[in-house]
Residue, then its C-alpha position, 0 to 999 in steps of 0.5 A: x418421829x425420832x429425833x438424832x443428834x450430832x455427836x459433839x454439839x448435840x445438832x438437831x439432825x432430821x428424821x430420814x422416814x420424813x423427807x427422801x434429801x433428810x439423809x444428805x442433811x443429816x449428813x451436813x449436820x455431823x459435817x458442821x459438827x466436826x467443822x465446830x469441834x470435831x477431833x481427829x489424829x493426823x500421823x505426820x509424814x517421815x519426809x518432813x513435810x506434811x500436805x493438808x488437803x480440802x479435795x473432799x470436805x467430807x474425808x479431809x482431815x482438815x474438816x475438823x476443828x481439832x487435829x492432833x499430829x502424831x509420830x516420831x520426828x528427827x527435825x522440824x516438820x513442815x505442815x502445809x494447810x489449805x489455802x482457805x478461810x478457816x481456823x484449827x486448834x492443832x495439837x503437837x504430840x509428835x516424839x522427838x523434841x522438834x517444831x510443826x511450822x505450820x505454813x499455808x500451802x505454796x509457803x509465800x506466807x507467813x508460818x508459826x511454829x506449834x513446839x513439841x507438847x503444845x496446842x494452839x489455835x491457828x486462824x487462815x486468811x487463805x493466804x497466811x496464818x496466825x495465832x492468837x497465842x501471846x508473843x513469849x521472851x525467848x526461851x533459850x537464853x543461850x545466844x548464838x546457839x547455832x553458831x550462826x554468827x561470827x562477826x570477829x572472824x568469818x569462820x577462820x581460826x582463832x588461837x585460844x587465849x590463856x586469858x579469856x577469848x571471844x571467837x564466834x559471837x558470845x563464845x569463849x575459850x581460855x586455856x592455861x596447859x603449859x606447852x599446849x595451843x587450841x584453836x576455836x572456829x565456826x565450822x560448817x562442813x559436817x553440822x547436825x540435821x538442822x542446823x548449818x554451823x557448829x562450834x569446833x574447838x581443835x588441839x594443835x599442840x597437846x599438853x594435859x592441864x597441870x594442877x591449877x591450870x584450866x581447858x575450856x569454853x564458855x558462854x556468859x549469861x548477862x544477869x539481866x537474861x537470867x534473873x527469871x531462874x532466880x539464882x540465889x533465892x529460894x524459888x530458884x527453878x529447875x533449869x535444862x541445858x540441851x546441846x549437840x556434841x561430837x568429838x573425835x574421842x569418846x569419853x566423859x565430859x563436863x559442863x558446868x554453871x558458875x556465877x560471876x564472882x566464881x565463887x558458886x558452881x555446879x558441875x555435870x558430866x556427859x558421855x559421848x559415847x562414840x567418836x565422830x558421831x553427832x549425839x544430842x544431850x539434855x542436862x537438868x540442874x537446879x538453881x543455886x538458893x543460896x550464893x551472890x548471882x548479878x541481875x543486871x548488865x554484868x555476868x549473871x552466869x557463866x555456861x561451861x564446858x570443859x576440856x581437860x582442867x587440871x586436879x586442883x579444878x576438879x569436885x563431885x558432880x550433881x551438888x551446888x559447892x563454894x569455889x569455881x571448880x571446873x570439872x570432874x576426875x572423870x573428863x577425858x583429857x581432851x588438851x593432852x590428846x593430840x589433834x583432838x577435836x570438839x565440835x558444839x550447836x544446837x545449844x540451849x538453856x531454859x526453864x523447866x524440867x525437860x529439853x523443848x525443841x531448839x529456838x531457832x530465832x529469825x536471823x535479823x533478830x539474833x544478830x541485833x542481839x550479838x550486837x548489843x555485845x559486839x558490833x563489828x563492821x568488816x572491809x569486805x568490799x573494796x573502797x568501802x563506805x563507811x561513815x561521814x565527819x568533817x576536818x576538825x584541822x589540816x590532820x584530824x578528820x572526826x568521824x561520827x559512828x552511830x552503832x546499830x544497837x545500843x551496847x550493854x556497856x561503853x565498848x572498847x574499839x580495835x582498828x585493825x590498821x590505819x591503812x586500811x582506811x583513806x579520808x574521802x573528801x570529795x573526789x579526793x582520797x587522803x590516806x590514813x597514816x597516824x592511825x584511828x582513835x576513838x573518843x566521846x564513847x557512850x552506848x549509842x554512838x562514838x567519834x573516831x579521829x582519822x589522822x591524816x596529812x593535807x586536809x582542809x579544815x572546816x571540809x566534810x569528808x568521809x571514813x572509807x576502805x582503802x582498795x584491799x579487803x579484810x580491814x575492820x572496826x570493833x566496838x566491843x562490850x563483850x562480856 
């Protein structure tokens, strides 16, 4: 009698000269096998979505406890597994940067995602899958990367600002050119494969940046998010910023990092090299060992990119240096060049020596995010609801304001108008005619005292919109 083995596990298979069904059991054996650690490639289809199938478990791909998924991806791909009860360790050694989201066929479930490079194992209930991997920090500490949210202005244009301007939530853009205006938008018409929202900074008066005068976006880092890069210590680590850019001009640009106190910088620069074409970029910097970088609720560092800074900004590239340098001698004058435009997403910042995969963060989570920065609640209903209080006298109506989030700092508040707000008391409507004003401001709440005429002291009431739209409430701690 000779004795046969599986090929992995070594499983006992019975000799086929000892019984005539030995050769189906035989078989059963390498299928257990390859069912407890079986290896096979899978190449992932083109069109994005990959189907898994169990139609014969003895050819089914999914027969196996180890299944490597190769090819060149140019997005996120869709992995559909069987709707069974089973578990896989699925390895991503696709090309390309991008995700598997692993999902049970039919996607009414839960999906985990298995980043370029990595294994995991998954487990399938027949209905959802899930992993044992820990639960990490976000990797990218850029927030808003995508450009998905813009609370302060809904995708319309904002005028940058020779001081510093947020537009889109966590974004800035500062220009000093004497004679020259910018605008900044969240735009959506032509964003890369992936994403739905860009960036996109124009000029609308060119003017090139004098000696000292400066062109910019920016996003800042809180120090908090950034301690795990150890600026200013020996064991900083090597840090790579990815982003996709486009611009109506090709050419050299810059994007730099700097601390809070602008007095350490590190300048980088990129090529687009045709116009009106999305191009992904990575760049991979070195944290700063030396220099003062904040760990706490302030700016730890500042991201930026430059547009056109003038001469007395510029340094040598690829070195860390005193000063806050902005730009290089090479970046095209983007400011001075009339109807320029620049288009942004897809940003990330994160350890290590190489781009990952975008980290696209479920909505819910990002915008809680932006709200600990900026909260601000939009009139875009007619008579709308907004907060309840009571009538402190016959002119003040204190309304009490719980914000979402708790604020990194006391915000600031900006009303646009009292009269875009009325009094509710009741059935009754009182306009607001002297204004809102905010008082006992903390990180988690405040009161705003609504001035009105005729009001009825010791009343409940509430703070609603008047019939039009368009008004708002700003509670900001923006960086």
């Amino acid at each position: 009698m000779t004795v046969q083995y599986s090929t992995n596990l070594k499983l006992n298979k019975p000799d086929t000269d000892h019984k005539p069904w030995d050769v189906e059991l035989q078989a059963l054996a390498d299928l257990a096998d390859e069912a407890l650690s079986g290896y096979t490639t899978k190449a992932l289809d083109a069109d994005g979505v990959t189907d898994l199938t169990i139609d014969d478990g003895a050819t089914s791909v999914v027969r196996h406890k180890v299944i490597e998924f190769t090819g060149a991806l140019t997005g996120d791909e869709t992995v559909n597994v069987p709707a069974l009860q089973a578990n896989w360790l699925l390895v991503n050694s696709s090309t390309g940067g991008y995700n598997l989201v692993v999902q049970v066929t039919g996607g009414g479930g839960d999906s985990i995602n298995v980043r370029p490079g990595e294994a995991k194992l998954l487990f399938c209930d027949g209905a959802d899958v899930f992993t044992n991997s820990p639960v990490a920090s976000r990797k990218n500490v850029l927030i808003n990367g995508a450009l998905r949210f813009d609370q302060r202005s809904a995708g319309a244009a904002i005028a940058i600002g020779t001081t510093a301007t947020y537009g889109p939530d966590m974004w800035l853009g500062q220009r000093s050119n004497t004679g020259g205006t910018m605008t900044m938008e969240r735009d959506s018409a032509t964003p890369p494969k992936g994403f739905e929202h860009y960036f996109n900074v124009k000029v609308t008066a060119a003017a090139s940046a004098g000696a000292g005068e400066r062109a910019f976006v920016c996003q800042r880092i809180e120090g908090l998010n950034s301690i795990r890069f150890g600026f200013g210590k020996s064991w900083a680590k090597e840090i790579t910023i990815s982003f996709w850019i486009r611009s109506t001009n090709a050419g050299t640009y810059c994007v730099g990092l700097k601390n809070s106190a602008l007095d350490r910088h590190y300048i980088n620069e990129y090529t687009i090299n045709a116009p009106n074409t999305w191009e992904y970029k990575t760049i991979t910097f070195i944290a700063d060992v030396s220099g003062t970088w904040l760990v706490d609720n302030q700016v730890g560092v500042h991201v930026v990119f430059d547009l056109g800074s003038g001469v007395n900004l510029q340094n040598t590239p690829d070195v860390w240096a005193a000063g806050h340098d902005w730009t290089t001698s090479n970046q095209f004058d983007f400011c001075g060049t009339a109807s320029a435009e620049f288009w942004l997403t897809g940003v990330q910042f994160e350890e290590g020596p190489e781009a990952t995969a975008f980290e696209h963060v479920d909505s819910a989570t990002e915008l809680s995010i932006c709200e600990k920065y900026m909260w601000q609640l939009n009139l875009d209903v007619a008579n709308q609801h907004l907060f309840t209080g009571f009538n402190a006298n016959t002119t003040d109506a204190y309304i009490a304001v719980i914000f979402p989030q708790k604020m990194i700092g006391i915000p600031s508040v900006v009303v646009s108008a009292g009269a875009d707000f009325r009094i509710a008391i009741g059935t009754t409507f009182k306009n607001v005619t002297g204004g809102i004003i905010s008082t006992l401001i903390g990180r988690r709440s405040c009161q705003l005292t609504a001035v009105a005429t005729g009001l009825t002291a010791g009343n409940g009431c509430a703070l609603r919109g008047d019939e039009s739209t368009g008004g708002y409430i700003r509670f900001s701690a923006e960086l």
